[in-house]
C-alpha positions in Angstrom: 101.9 95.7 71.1 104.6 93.4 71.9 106.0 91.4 69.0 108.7 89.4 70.7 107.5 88.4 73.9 110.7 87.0 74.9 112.9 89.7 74.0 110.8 91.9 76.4 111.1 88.9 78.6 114.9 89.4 78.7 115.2 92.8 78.8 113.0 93.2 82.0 115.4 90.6 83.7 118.2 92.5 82.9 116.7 96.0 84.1 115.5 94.5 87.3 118.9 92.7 88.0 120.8 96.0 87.0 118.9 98.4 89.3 118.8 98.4 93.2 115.5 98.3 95.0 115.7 102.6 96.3 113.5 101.9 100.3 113.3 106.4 99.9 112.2 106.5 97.0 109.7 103.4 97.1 108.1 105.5 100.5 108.1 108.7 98.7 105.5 107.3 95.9 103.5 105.3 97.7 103.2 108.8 99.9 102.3 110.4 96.4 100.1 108.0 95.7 98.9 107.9 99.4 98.0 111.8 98.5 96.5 111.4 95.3 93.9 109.2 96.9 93.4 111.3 99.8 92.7 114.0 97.3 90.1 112.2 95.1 88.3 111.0 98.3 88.7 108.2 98.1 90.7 107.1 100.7 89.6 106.3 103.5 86.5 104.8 102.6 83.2 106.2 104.0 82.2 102.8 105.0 85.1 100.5 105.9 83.3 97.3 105.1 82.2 98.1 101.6 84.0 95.9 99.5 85.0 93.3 102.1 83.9 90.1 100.3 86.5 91.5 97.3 89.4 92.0 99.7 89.4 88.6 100.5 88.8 86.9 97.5 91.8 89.3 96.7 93.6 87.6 99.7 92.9 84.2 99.0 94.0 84.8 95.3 97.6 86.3 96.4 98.2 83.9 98.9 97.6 80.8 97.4 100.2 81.5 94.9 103.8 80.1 96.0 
């Protein structure tokens, strides 16, 4: 539980302005992750438009934020 929102607050700023986005290391987890769900079958999905009408409520969401 976070006590002091704004200290947290201040110390993610100062992590993220510290570190340098890594492109190698970004494509190696998303290939992890990529794996993982390859593994657990659950990727690719049996039927491809199962859970359409979520994806783009999902869309709409993310992209009517500036």
């Amino acid at each position: 539980m976070v006590r002091n929102p704004r200290i947290l607050k201040e110390f993610e700023e100062n992590l993220v302005g510290k570190s340098k986005p890594d492109y190698h290391k970004n494509v190696k987890i998303v290939n992890a992750l990529l794996q993982h769900a390859r593994k657990m079958g659950k990727f690719p999905p049996k039927n491809r438009l199962e859970d359409i009408e979520l994806d783009i409520r999902y869309a709409r969401a993310i992209n009517s934020v500036r």
